[in-house]
N, C-alpha and C positions, 0 to 999 in steps of 0.2 A: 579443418579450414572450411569455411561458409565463403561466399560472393556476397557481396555486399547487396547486389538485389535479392537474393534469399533472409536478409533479416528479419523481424518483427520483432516488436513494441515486448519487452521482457527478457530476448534474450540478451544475453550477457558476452561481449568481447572484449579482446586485450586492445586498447589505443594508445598507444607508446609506451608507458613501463606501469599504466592502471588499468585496474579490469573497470570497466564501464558499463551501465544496462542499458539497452536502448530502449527509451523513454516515444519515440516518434520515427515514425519513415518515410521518406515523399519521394516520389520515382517519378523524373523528368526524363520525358524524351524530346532533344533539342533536334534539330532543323540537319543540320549537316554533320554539327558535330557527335561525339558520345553519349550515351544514354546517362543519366548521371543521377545518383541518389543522396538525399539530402537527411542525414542523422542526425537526431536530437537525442545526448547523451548525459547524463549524468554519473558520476562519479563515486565505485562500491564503497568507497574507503571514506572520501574527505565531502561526496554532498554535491561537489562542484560542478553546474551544469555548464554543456558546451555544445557546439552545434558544428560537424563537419561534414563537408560536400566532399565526396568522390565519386570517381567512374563506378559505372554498376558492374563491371566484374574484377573492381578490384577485390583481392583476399583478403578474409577479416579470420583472426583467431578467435576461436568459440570458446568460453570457458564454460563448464559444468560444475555447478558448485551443491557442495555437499549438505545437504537439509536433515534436522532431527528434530523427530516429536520430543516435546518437552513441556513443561509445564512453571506459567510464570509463579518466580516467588513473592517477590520485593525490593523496591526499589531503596539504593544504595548509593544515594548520592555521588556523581553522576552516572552510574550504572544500573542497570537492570537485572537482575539475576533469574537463569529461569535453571528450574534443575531435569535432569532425564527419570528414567525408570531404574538407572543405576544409580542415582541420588550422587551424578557430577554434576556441579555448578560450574554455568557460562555466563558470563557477563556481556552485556550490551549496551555499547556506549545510548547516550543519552539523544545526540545528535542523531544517530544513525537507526533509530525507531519512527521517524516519521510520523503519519495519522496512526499509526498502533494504537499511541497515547490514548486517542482519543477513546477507544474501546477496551485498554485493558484493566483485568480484573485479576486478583489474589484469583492462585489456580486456577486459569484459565488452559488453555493447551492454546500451545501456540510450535510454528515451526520456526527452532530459531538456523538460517542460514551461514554455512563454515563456507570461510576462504582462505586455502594453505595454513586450514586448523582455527584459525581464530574466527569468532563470534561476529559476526559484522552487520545482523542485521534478525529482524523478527517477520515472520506472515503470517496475517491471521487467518482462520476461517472465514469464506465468504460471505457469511451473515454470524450474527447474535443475535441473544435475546438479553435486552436490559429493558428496565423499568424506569418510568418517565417521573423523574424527582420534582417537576416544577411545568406545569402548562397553563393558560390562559384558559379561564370556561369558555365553553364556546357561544358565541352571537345569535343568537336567534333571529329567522329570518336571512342568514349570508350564508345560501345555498348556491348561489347562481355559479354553475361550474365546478371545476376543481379547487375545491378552497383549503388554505392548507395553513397551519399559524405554528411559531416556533413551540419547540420542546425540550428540556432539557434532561441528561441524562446523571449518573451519579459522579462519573468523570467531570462535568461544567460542560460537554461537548454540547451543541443546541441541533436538532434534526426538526426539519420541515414536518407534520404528522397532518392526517384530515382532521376536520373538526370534531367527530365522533371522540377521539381518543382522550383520555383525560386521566390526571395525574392517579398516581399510583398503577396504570394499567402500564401490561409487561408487553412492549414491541420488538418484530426484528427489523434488523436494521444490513442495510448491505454493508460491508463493510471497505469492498470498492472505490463506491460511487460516495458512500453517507446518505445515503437517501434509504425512508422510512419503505419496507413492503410491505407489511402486516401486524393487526395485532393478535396477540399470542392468551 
């Protein structure tokens, strides 16, 4: 059991009969009354976001859920499938991959996350390296600052890149944020 002022942004609690990750935290300290924190929660199973105020030492159930290196295979309408080093396939619903989308690739390694055994979700590593399918030449002369123009990847995904970078060259890319760090 965790206090509700002990949270942060990833971990994972029970809020009524769903395990939920907290997405946000905001710790009010009111005037006379209780110190009170404000959770922004979304939903491990069904997506659903929601937002709940309580006291900061109310008790929150922590859930630990279970992570395996794996490797994606292909996608299987509406599912995902990625296999292990034992060649099990897990599936992963379509809904419940997020920005993954945006970065994955035929055998990539990815961790796909178990809750009470079932597949419920993928994380990737914090950066890639993909290759830019489609950019604009750059401007000559539109130096002045940071200057950055769209990119596109092999997925259809589009990444901000500096002007230096140009099609066919291979970028990583965070996979956090989506924002370009370097080329490769």
């Amino acid at each position: 059991m965790k206090i509700a002022q002990e949270l942060r942004a990833g971990n994972v609690i029970m809020h009524g009969k769903d395990p939920m990750i907290v997405l946000k935290t905001e710790y009010a300290r009111g005037g006379r009354g209780a110190a009170t924190v404000r959770l922004k929660l979304k939903a491990l199973l069904n997506n659903m976001a929601t937002e709940v105020v309580c006291r900061a030492d109310d008790k929150m159930e922590q859930i630990i859920l279970d992570k395996k290196e794996c490797t994606y295979s292909y996608f299987a309408d509406p599912m995902y499938v990625c296999m292990d080093t034992d060649f099990n396939q897990y599936e992963v619903e379509a809904e419940n991959m997020g920005d993954a989308l945006n970065y994955l690739e035929d055998g990539m390694t990815v961790e796909v996350v178990f809750y009470e055994g079932k597949a419920i979700s993928v994380e990737l590593p914090t950066s890639v390296e993909r290759v830019i399918t489609w950019t604009e030449p750059a401007v000559k002369g539109d130096t002045s600052g940071k200057v950055l123009k769209p990119a596109k990847i092999a997925t259809g995904f589009e990444v901000a890149v500096p002007l230096f970078v140009a099609q066919d060259d291979k970028i990583e890319i965070d996979t956090r944020t989506g924002e370009y760090r370097k080329r490769v």
